[in-house]
C-alpha positions as CSV (number, residue, x, y, z in Angstrom):
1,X,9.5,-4.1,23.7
2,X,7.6,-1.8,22.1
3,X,5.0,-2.0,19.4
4,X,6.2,-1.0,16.1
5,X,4.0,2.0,14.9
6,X,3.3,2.0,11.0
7,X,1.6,5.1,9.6
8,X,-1.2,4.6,6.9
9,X,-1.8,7.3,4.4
10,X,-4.7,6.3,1.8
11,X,-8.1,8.2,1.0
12,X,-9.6,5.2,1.0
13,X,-11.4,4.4,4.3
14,X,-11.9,0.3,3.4
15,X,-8.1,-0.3,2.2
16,X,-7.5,1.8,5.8
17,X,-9.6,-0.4,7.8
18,X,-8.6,-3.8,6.2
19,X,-4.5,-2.6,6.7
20,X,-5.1,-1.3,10.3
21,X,-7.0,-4.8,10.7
22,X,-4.1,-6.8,9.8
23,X,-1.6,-4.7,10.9
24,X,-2.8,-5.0,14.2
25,X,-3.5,-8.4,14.1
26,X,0.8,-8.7,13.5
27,X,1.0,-6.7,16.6
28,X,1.7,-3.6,15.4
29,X,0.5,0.1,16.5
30,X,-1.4,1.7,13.7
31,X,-2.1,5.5,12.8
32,X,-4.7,6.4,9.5
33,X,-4.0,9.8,7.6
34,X,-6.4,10.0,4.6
35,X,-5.1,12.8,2.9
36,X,-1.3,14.4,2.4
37,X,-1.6,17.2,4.6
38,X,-2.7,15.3,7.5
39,X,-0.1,13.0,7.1
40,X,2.7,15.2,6.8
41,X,1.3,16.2,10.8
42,X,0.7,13.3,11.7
43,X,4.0,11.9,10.5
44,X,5.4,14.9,12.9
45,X,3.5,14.4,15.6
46,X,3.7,9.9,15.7
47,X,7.0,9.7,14.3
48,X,6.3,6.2,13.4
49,X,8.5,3.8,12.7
50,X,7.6,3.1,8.7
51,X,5.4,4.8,6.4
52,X,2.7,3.3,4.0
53,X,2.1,5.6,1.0
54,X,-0.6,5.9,-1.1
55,X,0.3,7.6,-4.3
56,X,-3.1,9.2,-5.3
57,X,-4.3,11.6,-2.1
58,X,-6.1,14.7,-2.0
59,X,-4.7,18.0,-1.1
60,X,-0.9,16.6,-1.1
61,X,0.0,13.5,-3.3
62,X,2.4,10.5,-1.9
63,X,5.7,12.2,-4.4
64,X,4.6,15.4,-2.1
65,X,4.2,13.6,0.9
66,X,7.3,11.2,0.6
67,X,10.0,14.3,-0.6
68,X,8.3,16.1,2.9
69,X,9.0,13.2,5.5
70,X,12.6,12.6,3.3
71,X,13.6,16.8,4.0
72,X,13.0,15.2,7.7
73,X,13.8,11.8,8.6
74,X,15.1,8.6,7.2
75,X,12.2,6.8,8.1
76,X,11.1,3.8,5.7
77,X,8.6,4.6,3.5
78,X,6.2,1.5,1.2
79,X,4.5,3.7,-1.6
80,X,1.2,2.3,-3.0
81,X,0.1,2.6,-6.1
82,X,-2.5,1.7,-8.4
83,X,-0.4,1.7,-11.1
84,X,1.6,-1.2,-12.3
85,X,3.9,1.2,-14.0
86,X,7.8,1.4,-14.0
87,X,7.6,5.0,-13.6
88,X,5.7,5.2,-10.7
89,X,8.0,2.6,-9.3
90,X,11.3,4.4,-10.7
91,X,10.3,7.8,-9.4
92,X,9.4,6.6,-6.2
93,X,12.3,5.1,-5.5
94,X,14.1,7.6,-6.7
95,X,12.3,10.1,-4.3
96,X,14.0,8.3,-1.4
97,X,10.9,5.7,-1.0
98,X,12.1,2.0,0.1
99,X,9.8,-0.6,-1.5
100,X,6.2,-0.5,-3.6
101,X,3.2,-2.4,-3.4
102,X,0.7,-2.5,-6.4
103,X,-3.1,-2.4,-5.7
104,X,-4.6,-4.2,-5.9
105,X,-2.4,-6.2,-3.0
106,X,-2.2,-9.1,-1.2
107,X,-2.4,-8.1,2.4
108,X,-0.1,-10.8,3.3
109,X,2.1,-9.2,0.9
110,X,2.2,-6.1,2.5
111,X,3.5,-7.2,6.0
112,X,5.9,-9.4,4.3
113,X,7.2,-6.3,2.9
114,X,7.1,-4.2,6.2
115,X,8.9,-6.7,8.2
116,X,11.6,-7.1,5.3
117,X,12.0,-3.5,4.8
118,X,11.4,-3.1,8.8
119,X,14.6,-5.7,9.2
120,X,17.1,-4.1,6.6
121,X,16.3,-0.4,8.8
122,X,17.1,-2.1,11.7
123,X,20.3,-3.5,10.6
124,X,21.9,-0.8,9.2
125,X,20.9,1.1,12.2
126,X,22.5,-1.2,14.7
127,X,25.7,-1.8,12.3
128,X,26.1,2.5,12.0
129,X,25.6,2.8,16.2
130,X,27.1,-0.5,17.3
131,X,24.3,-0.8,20.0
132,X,22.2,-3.8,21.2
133,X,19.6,-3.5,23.7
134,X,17.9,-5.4,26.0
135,X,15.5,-5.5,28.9
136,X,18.0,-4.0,31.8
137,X,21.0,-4.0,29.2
138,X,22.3,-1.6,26.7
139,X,25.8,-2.3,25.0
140,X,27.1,0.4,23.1
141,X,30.3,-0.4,20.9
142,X,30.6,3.3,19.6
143,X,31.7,4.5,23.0
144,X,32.7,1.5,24.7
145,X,30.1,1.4,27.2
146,X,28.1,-0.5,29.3
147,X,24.6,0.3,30.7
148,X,22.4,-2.0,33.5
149,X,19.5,-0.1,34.6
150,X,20.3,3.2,32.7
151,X,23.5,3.3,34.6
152,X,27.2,3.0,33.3
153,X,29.3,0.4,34.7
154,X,32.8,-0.1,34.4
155,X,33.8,-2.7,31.5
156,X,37.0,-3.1,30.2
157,X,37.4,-3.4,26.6
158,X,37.7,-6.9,25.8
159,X,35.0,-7.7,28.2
160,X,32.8,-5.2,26.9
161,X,33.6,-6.8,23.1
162,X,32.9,-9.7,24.4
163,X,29.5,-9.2,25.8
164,X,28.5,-7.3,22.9
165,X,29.3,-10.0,20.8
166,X,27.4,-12.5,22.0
167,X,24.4,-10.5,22.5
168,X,24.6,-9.3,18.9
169,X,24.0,-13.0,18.0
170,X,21.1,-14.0,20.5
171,X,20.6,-17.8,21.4
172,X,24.3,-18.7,18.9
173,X,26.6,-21.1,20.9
174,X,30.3,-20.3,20.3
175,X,33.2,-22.1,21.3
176,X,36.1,-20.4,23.4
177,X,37.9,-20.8,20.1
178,X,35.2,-18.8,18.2
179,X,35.3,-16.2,20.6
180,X,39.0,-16.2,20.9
181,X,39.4,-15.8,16.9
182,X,36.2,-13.1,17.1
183,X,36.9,-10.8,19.9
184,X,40.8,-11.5,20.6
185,X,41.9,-12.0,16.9
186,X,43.3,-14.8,15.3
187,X,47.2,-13.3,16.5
188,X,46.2,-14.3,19.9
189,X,48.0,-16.7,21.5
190,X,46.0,-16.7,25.2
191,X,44.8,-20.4,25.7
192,X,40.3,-20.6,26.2
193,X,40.6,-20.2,30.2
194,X,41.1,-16.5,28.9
195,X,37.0,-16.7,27.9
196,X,35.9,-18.4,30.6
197,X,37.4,-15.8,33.4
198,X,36.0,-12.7,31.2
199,X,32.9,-14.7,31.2
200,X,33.0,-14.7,35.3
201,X,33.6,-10.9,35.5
202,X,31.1,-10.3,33.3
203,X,28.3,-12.5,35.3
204,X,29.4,-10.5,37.9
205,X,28.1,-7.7,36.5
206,X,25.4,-8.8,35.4
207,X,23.8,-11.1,38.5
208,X,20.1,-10.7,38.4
209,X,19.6,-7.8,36.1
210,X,17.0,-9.6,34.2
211,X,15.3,-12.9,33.8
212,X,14.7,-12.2,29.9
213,X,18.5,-13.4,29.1
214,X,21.5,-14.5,30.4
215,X,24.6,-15.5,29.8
216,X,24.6,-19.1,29.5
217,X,27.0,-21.9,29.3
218,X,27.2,-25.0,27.0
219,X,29.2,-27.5,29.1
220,X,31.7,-28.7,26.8
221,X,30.9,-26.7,23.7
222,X,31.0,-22.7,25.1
223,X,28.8,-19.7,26.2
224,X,25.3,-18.3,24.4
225,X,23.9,-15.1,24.9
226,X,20.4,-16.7,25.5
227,X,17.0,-14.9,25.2
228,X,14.1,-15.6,27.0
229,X,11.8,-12.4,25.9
230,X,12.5,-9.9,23.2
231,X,15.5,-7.8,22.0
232,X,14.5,-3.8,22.3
């Protein structure tokens, strides 16, 4: 997977340095603007995956820089301020930013807040394209399709359901009841076997695509979508 790439606007080369140390140190990819026209380029040129903001910046300040990136992208953006004020936190918000961190800050606090805001981005994302990926794997809900290897194959629509439901809750054990009542409805009046052959075609499918997950069985419980690397 990826490193997630945070772009830090700030004048201030020691609050730069001290971020990109700790950023990095939480495994993530790091790129410095220190003024509001850079980062308006940068922002274009990066497209990273969140935004933080300094409010006070020379030549462009953050409101300038944050209504610039929101004309473009939906990108998450953490504004920070010196200010412990409610209207730099109202019209920052209300400019289309997604959290605020007061200097001075708590770096600890800071990527608590990335990976919160980082999380709610992501889940909305996945919930508006109904897609989960993995390493060899892409399930894609929106138009019924399954990927191994960048290449479609053939899924029927309850397997495909199926599969994507169990991947969309990693290492969860269901019963065949659960996954009856989840992906067949609670109007179905198939008997378990019905999960356990889907299951088979599915495996099938799926034979040595990748040894970061598999579809796993519980003897006498049910099945697990279980992960032995990292969701992309």
């Amino acid at each position: 997977m990826s490193k997630e790439k945070i772009l830090v606007v700030d004048d201030d080369k020691n609050i730069c340095d001290l971020l990109r140390m700790y950023l990095e140190k939480n495994e993530y990819t790091v790129v410095i603007a220190y003024n509001g026209a850079d980062a308006v380029k940068i922002f274009g040129a990066e497209n990273p995956d969140l935004v933080l903001l300094d409010i006070m910046l020379p030549q462009l300040d953050g409101w300038q820089v944050c209504r610039e990136i929101r004309k473009i992208s939906e990108t998450p953006i953490i504004m920070l301020t010196a200010k412990d004020e409610t209207f730099d936190k109202v019209l920052g918000l209300e400019l289309g930013a997604d959290d605020y961190v007061t200097k001075p800050f708590d770096t600890k606090e800071v990527i608590a807040r990335i990976k919160a805001v980082l999380r709610r981005t992501s889940a909305i994302k996945t919930e508006e394209t109904k897609e989960v990926r993995y390493d060899g794997l892409t399930i894609n809900l929106s138009n019924y399709e399954m990927r191994v290897n960048g290449e479609i194959i053939d899924t029927p629509p309850k397997e495909l359901e199926l599969i994507y439901h169990l991947a969309s809750n990693p290492d969860r054990v269901f019963t065949r009841d659960q996954l009856l009542d989840d992906v067949w409805g609670f109007d179905y009046y198939g008997d378990s076997r019905t999960v356990d052959v889907h299951i088979k075609r599915l495996r099938d499918k799926l034979k040595d695509v990748s040894d970061e997950w598999e579809l796993r069985t519980i003897w006498s419980v049910g099945y697990k979508f279980e992960t032995h690397g990292k969701k992309q």
